[in-house]
N, C-alpha and C positions, 0 to 999 in steps of 0.2 A: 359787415353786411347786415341790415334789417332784413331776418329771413322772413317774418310774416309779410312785409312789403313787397318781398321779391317774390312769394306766395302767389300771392292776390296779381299782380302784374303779369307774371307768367301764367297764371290762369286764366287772365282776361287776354290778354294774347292770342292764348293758345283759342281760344274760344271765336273770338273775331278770324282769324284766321282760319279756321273750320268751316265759318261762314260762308266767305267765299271760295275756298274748295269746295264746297258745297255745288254753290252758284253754278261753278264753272261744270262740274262733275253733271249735274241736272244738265246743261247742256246738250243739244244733239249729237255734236260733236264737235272734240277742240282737236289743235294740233299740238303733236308729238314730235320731240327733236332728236336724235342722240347726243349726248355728248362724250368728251374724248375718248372716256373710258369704254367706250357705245351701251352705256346705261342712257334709259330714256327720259327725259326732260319734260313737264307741261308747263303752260302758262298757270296753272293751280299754283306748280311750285315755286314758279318766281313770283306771282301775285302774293303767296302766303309770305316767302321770303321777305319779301319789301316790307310789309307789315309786321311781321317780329322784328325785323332788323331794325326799323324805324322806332318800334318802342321802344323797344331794352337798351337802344341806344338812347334815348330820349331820356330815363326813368334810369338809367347803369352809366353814365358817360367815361365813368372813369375804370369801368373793367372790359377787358378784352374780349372781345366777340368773335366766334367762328363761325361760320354757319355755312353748309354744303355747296348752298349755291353762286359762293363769292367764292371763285378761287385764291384771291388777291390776300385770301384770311387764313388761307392755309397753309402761310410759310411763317406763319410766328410761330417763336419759342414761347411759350406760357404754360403756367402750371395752376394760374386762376383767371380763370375764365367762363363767359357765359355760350354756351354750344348749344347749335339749332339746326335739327331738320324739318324746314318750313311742312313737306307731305313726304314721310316714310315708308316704300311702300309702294312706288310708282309705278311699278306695275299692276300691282293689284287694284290702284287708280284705273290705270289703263285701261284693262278687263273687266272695269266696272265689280269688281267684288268685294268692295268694301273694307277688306281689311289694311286699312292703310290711317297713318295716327299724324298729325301736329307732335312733334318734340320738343322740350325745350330743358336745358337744364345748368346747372350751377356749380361747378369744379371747382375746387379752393384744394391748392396741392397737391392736386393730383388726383382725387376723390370727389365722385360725383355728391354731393349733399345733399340738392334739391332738385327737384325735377318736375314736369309734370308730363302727362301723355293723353291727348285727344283722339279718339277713336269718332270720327264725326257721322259717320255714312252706321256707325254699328249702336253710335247714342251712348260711350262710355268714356268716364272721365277719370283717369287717376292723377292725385301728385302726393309731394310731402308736405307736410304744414310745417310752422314757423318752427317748431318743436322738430321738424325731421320723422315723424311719423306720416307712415302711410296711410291714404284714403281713397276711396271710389265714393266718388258725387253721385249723388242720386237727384232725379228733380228736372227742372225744364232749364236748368243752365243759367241762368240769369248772370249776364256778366259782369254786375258791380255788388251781388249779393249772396255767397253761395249758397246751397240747398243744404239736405242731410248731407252731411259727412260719414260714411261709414268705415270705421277703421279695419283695415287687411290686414291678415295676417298670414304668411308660409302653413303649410299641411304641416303633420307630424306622419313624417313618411310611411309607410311601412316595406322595406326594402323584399320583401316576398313578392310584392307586387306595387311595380311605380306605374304613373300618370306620366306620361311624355309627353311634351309638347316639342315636335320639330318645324321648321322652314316650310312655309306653300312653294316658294315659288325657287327655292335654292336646296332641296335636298338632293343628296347625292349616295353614294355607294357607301363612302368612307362613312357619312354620319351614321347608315343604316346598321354598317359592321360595329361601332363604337356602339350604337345602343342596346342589341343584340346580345352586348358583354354584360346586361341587367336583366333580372324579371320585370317583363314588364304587365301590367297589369290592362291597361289599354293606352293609346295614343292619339291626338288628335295633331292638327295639324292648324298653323293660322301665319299670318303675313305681319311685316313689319316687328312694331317694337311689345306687340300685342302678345307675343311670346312670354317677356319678363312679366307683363301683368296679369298671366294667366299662372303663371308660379307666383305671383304672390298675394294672390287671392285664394291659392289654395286648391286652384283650380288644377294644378299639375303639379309637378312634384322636378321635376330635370327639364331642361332645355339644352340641351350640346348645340355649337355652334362649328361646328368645321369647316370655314369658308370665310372668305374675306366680308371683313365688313370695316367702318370706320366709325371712331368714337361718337360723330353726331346722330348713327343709327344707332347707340347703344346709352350712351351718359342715363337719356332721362329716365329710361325701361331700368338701368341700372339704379337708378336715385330711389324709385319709388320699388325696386325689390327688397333694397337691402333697409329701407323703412319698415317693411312689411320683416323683417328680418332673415331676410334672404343673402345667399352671396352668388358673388360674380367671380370667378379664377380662371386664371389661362390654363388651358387647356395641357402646355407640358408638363410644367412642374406645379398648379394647384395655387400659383401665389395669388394674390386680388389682383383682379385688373385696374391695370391705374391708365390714368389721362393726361392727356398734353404730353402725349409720345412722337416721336419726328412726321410730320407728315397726317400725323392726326390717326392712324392706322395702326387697327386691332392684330392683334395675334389670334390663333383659333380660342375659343373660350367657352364653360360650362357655366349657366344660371343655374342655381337646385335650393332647394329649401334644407337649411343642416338637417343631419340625421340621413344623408339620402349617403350613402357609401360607395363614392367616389371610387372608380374603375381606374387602375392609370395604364397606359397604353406604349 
């Protein structure tokens, strides 16, 4: 894999793609579907979809693609592959609150590598560069040229007092009790995959996950933490969270920046 090509590619993606989420999101109003799992559906996310899927299939032909909204993609066995959630975050689409991101990211044996994350309604851009380090773009986006690059990096904790960042729109009792078991210092709260890049900007320090989620809500938020030098572990035993597991489905899982002193439960 040319990771600076696959760079630039998934950033110009993720970027066109933002676009018309956009479009549609200015809107008066569109319509909302469920689907099976009665998670809600826009035409944002199938318009975004058709667009990543259509490039990285165009520019990647010969690696495997999954992406949310093709179910047809999520009975492969694969351990490199390219995962895509076209808008993450559909509710907070929904609701009009902005924290909802463009995904896209790059697994090679089971480890997310590269990734990028658009936050478009909030104006913020993370991925990894060709090197696998992490960035936040600054700038007016231009999408055949990038702007400043600012390189991210994880907090150095100080376990007397953490930064939490949990779930808007999926918190629950059990996370409340799991975080409870920390000093915590303050907590904010934000939507989609905006969680991993708020650890690894430094901005938070733990993110606990207790609740289902699926690798294309996680790969890219994962790619551009563990750039920033963060990690990603399952929640039982603390191992990394790895990808291309049956079904494409997480186990419960901690983001944190090392040095934060993992609680086991």
């Amino acid at each position: 894999m040319d990771f600076d090509r696959l760079t630039m590619v998934m950033r110009r993606l993720a970027l066109e793609a933002g676009d018309r989420i956009m479009e549609i999101y200015s809107s008066p109003d569109f319509e909302v579907r469920s689907k099976s799992d009665a998670s809600p559906v826009t035409e944002a996310d199938e318009a975004a979809d058709a667009l990543i899927s259509e490039g990285l299939a165009e520019a990647f032909p010969a690696v495997a693609l999954v992406t949310e909204e093709q179910a047809a993609s999520h009975g492969q066995a694969v351990s490199t592959f390219l995962i895509v959630d076209p808008l993450d975050g559909t509710k907070e689409f929904v609701q009009r609150r902005g924290d909802f991101t463009v995904n896209i990211a790059y697994v090679e044996a089971g480890v997310p590598l590269r990734g990028v994350v658009y936050a478009p309604a909030k104006g913020r851009l993370f991925y990894t560069l060709g090197d696998g380090r992490a960035v936040e773009e600054k700038g007016a986006f231009d999408k055949e040229a990038p702007g400043e690059q600012v390189p991210i990096t994880v907090s150095v904790p100080d376990n007397r007092g953490l930064m939490v960042v949990a779930s808007k729109s999926h918190r629950d009792q059990a996370t409340d009790d799991y975080i409870a078991a920390y000093a915590v210092r303050d907590m904010t709260s934000a939507g989609s995959s905006l969680k991993f890049c708020l650890v690894a900007t430094g901005e938070a320090d733990l993110y606990p996950r207790l609740g289902r989620t699926m690798e294309w809500d996680t790969a890219a938020g994962d790619a551009v933490l563990r750039g920033a030098g963060g990690e990603v572990v399952r929640f039982d035993d603390h191992s990394p969270l790895t990808y291309g597991k049956p079904g494409f489905e997480n186990p419960f899982f901690i983001a944190y920046a090392p040095g934060v002193l993992l609680v086991k439960q």
